[in-house]
N, C-alpha and C positions, 0 to 999 in steps of 0.2 A: 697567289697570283694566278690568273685563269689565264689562258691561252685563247687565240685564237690563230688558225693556219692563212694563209695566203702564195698565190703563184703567180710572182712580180716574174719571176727570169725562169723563161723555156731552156731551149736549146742554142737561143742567142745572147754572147757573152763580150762583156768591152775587152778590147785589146789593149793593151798599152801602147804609144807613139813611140815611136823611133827603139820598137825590139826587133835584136839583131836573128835575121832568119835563120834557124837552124831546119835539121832533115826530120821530117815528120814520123811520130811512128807511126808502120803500116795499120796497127788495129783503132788507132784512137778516134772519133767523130774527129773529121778534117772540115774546118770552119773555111765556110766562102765566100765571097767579096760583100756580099748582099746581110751576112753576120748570120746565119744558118748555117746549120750543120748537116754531114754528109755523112754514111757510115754504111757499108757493102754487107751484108749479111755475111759474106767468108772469112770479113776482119774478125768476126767475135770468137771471142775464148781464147787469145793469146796472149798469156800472162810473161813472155818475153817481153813483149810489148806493152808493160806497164798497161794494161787494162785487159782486164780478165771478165767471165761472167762467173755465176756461182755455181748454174748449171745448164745442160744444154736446150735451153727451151729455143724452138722458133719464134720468129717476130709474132708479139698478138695479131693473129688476122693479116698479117702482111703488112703493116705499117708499116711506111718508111720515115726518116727523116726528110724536111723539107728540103734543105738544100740537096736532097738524092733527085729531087725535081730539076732544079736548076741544073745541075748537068746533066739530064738528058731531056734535048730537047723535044724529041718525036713524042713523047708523054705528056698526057695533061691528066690533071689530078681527079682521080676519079668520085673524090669529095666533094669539088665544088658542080657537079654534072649531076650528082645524086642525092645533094639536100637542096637542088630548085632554087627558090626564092630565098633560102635558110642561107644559102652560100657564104652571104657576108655577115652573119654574126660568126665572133671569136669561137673556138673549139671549148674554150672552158666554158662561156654562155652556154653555148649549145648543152655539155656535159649539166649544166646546174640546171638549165629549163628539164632536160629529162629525167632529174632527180627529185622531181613533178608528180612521174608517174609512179603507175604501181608496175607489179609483173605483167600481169594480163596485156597493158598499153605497150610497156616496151617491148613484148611481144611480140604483138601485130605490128609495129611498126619495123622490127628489125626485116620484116619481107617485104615493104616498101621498097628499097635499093640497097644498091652494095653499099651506103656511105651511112643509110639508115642501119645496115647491118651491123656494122663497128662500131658506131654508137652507142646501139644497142645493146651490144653484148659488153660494152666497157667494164668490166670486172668491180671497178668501186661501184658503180650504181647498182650492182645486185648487191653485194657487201651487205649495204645500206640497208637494202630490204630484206635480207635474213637477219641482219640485229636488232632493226627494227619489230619485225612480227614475230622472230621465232627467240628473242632475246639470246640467250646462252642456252636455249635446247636443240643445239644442231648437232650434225655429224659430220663433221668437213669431207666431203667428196671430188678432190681435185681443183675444182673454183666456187668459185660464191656463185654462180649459176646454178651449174650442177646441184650443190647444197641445197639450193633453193627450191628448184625443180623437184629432188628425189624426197626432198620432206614432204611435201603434197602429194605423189608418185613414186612412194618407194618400192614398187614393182616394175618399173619402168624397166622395158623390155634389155633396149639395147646404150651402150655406151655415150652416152650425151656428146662427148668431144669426137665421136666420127660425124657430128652433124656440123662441124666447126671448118668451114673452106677459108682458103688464103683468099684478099681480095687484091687484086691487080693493082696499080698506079695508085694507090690511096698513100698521101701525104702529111704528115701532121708533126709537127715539134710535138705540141701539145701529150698527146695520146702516145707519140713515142716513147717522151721521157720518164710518162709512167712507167712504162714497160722496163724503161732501162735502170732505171732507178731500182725496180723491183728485182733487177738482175745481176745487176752488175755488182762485181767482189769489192772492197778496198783494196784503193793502189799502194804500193810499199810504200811510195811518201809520202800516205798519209797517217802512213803507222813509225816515220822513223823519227818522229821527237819524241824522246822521253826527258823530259826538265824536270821533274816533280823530284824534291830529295826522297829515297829510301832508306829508312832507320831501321836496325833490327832492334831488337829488346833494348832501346831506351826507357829512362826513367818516366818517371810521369810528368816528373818535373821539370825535364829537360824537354819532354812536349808544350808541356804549360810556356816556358820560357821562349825556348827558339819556334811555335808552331801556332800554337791556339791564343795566345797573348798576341803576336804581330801578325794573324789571321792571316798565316801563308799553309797554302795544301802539303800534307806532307802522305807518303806510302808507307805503311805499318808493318814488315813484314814478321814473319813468328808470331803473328797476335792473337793466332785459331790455334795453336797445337792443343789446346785442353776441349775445343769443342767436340761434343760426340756430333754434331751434323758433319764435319769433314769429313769423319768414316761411313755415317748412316745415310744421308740425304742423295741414294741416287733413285733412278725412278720407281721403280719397285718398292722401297720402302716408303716412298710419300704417295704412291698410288695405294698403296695395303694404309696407311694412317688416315688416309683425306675419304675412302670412300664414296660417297655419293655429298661429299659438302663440297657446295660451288665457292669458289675465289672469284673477285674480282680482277675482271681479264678486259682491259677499255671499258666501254658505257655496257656492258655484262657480266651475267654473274655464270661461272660454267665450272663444270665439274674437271676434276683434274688429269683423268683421261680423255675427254673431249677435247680440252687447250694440247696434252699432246699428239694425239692424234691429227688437230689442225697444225702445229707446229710442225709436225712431221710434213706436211704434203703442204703446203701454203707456197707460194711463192708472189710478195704482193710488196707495194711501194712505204705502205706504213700495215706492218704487222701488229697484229693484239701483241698488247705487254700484262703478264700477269702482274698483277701490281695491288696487292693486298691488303688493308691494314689491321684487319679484324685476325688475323688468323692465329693469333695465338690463344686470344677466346673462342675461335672453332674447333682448334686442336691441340687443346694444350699439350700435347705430349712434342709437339714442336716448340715450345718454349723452352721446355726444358734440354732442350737439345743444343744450347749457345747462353752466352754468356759476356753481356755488355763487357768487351775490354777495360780495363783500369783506366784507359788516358781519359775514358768515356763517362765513369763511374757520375758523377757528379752532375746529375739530372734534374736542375729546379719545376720543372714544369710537371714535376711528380708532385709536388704539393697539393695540386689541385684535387690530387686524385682521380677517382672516375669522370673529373670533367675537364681533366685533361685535352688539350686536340690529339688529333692521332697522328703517331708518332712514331709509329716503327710499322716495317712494310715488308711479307715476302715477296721478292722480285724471281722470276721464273719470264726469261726469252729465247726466241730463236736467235739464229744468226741474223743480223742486220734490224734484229727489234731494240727500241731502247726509247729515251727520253730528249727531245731537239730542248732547242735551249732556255731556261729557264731557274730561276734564285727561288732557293727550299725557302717553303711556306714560314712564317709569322718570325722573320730575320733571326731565324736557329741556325744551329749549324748542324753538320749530320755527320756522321762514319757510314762508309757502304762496306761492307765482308764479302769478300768473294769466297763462295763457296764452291761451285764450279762451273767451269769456263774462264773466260777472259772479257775484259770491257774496256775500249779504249774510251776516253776521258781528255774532254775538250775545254778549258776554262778559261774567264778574264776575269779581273777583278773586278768590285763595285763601281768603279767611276770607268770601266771600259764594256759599253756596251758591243756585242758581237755585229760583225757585218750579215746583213741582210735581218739581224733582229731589230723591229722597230717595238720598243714598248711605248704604251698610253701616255701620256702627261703625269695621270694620277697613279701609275704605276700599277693597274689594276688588271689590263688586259694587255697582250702583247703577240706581236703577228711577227709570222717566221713562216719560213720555206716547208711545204706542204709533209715533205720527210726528212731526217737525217742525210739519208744519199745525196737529196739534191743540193744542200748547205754544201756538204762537202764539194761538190762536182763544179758547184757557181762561186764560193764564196771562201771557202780553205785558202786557195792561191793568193786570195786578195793579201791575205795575212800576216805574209813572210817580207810586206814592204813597211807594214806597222813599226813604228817605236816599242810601241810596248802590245810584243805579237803574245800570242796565247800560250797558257802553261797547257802540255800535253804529259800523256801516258798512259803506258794500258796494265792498268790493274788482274790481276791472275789470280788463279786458288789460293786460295790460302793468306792474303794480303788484304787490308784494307785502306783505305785511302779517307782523310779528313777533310771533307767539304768546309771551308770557313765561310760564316755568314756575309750573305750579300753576293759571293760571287757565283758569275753566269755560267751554267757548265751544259755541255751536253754531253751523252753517253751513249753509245751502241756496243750491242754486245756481237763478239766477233766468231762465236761460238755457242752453241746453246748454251745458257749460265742459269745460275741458280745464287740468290743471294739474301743478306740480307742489310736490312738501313733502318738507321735510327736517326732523329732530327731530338736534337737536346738542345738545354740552354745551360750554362755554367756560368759563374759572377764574372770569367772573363765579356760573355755577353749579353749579360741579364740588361744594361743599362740602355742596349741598342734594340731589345724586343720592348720591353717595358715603351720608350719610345714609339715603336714601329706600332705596337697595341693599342695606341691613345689617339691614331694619328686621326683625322676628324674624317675620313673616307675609311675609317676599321671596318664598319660594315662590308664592301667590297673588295677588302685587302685581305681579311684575316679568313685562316681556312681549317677545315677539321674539325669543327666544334658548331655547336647551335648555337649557344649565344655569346655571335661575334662582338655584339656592341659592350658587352659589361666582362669581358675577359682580361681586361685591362687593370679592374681594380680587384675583381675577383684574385690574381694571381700578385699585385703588388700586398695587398692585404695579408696574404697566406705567406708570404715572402718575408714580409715586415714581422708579423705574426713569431714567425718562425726563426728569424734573424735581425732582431732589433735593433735601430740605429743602424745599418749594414750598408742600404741604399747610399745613404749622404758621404759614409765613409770612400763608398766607389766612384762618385763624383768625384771628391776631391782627385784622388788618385787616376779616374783619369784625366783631369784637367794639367795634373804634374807629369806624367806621362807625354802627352800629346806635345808637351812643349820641346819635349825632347828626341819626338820619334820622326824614322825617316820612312818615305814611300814605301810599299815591296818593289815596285821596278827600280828605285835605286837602289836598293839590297839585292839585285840579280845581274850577276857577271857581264852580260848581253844586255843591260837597258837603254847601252848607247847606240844600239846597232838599228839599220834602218833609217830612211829618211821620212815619213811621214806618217799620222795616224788619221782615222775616218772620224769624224762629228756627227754623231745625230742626234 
């Protein structure tokens, strides 16, 4: 399923009617009549106050929020004085016209005005242009500017960011909430549901039955103690294995002291996720370092052999990188292993799509809030008035977690992590990929593989092949099944709580 992002909700957010006024906290963005938000630069970094930052950076350029305009009136926005005739196009227009140009353009234009100046220097629009021309051969130097700049001028005399001034009265939700988003920590409530049951060395069969059979998530712990990556895999050891071979890190390929190097110094609204799937044919000696769990053992889509889609992934992020939301490729189901760090873990089931995610008709492309942080900041809250509100928890070292097929999950990592994910098929869910493989839009649904159109009979063939009569068998059984099973939200203690759910 491909994604695509969008930025429906700024910094103004609906209220609910008739909530009862309580005492605001001193650091939070205080929302004002007009539905904008306010926020004093001396409020940030206090984690008393339920909103923290991650570290002490100044506002980009002095942005403020819009509603810091509205109460003070002697101020006028130094934004709309310094883009002229430009004033009334939206800030995100504005942002995607100058994602237009090249360096050289947004250059000269950042000495046009102070309003051209912030614009200019907007951090994603350089991004853009080092992934674009310098792919994964860069050296992260503090921002994607800088980056940019010293690869063409890597003698450059003096410090790039003493050339970076605060600009006065400049106002924008837009451009702030990038900043904030890029900054700011998780609040406690959004880490204090954990629902997900945790089993320690249960049977396979007791997975099979109470987990992977009624496709509820469950938390695996004790399932790594035989892995040698718990002991081996910290950085030193995978920078001495990896060498000079690039991982796929976003739309680049970068060597694995370059991803940490920019890990280490980044501070941006959506960070590169290393997100690999070849790496155990780069490096084999990382294959051999884990070991599919038992509950997992039973992988159909291994018949294909080498034409297989791809199906296991190392994952390597910073703090606040990870995946918004989105159902693992060709209706598999996956296990993630934490190796280290921690990842908190956001999920609904198939027939509960997430708020502020709109997918396609044909289920093919799907728009969601531009990063993690900002779902969280717009659309978390909404969730606690849901019937049937989301299953949470944050997965740790050593623990893995079972994605069941079909449902929506999102993931940030809360800490540098390091992990790894497999996407299997097992006869529990052979019958709903088989399905999902045939569907007459396969071409744009199915992923991992070149040839998406004939994957369908290639694998029931090899399936059949391999287990004769097997298919019809599973029919039946689930049709006898189905007549006698009940929801997951009526299998969970709380599915009566709450008065309403969202439709889209």
């Amino acid at each position: 399923m491909k994604s695509k992002t969008h930025t429906e909700i700024k910094l103004s957010t609906h209220k609910p009617k008739h909530k009862k006024k309580k005492k605001k906290n001193k650091s939070e963005p205080r929302e004002s009549q007009n539905g904008h938000y306010t926020l004093e630069q001396d409020d940030l970094g206090d984690p008393a106050h339920g909103f923290s930052l991650q570290a002490n950076h100044s506002l980009s350029h002095g942005v403020q929020p819009l509603g810091n305009l509205l109460l003070n009136a002697s101020s006028a926005n130094s934004r709309h004085t310094g883009l002229g005739a430009l004033y009334v196009l939206t800030d995100e227009l504005i942002v995607d016209i100058l994602g237009l140009l090249g360096a050289k353009d947004l250059s000269f234009l950042s000495v046009v005005s102070k309003a051209f100046y912030v614009f200019s220097n907007h951090e994603p629009l350089w991004r853009e242009l080092v992934l674009e021309h310098l792919k994964g051969e860069f050296s992260f130097v503090g921002s994607w500017k800088n980056t940019y700049i010293l690869s063409l001028c890597p003698c450059f005399p003096i410090p790039i960011s003493s050339f970076a001034p605060k600009i006065r009265d400049f106002y924008s939700d837009y451009l702030f909430q990038s900043w904030l988003c890029a900054n700011l920590a998780m609040k406690p409530e959004w880490l204090a549901i954990d629902n997900v049951d945790r089993k320690s060395k249960i049977s396979v069969e007791e997975f099979i039955t109470l987990y992977e059979e009624p496709n509820k998530p469950v938390i695996l712990a004790n399932a790594l103690e035989n892995w040698p990556a718990m002991e081996k895999w910290i950085r030193d050891y995978l920078l001495e294995v990896s060498g000079d071979v690039a991982f796929s890190a976003g739309p680049v390929e970068m060597k694995l002291s370059d991803y940490f190097r920019y890990a280490d110094n980044v501070k941006e609204e959506r960070p590169l996720y290393l997100f690999d799937p070849k790496f155990g044919e780069k490096i084999p000696k990382l294959s051999a370092d884990y070991k599919v769990p038992d509950y997992f053992s039973e992988d159909l889509f291994s018949l294909l052999g080498p034409e297989r889609p791809d199906y296991r992934w190392l994952i390597i992020g910073s703090t606040g990188s990870g995946s918004s939301f989105h159902i693992d490729p060709n209706s598999t189901s996956a296990w993630n292993a934490v190796i280290r760090g921690s990842k908190k873990w956001v999920l609904f089931p198939p027939d509960v799509v997430p708020p502020g995610v709109h997918p396609s008709p044909d289920g093919a492309e799907v728009a969601c809030p531009v990063s993690i942080m900002e779902w969280f900041m717009n659309f978390y809250g909404a969730t606690k008035k849901w019937k049937r509100r989301p299953v949470e928890c944050v997965c740790k070292a050593g623990e893995v977690i079972f994605v069941p097929n079909g449902w929506w999950h999102l993931v940030i990592n809360l800490e540098e992590s390091i992990a790894i994910t497999q996407n299997y098929v097992s006869r529990r869910n052979l019958l709903n990929v088989l399905d999902f493989l045939k569907k007459p839009n396969a071409k744009e649904l199915v992923s991992g593989t070149r040839d998406r159109v004939n994957l369908h009979e290639k694998f029931r063939s090899a399936y059949e092949a391999a287990f004769p009569g097997s298919i019809q068998r599973l029919i039946q059984e689930k049709q006898s099944k189905e007549k006698k099973s009940i929801s997951f939200w009526d299998s969970v203690t709380d599915a009566k709580v709450g008065g309403f759910k969202f439709g889209f």
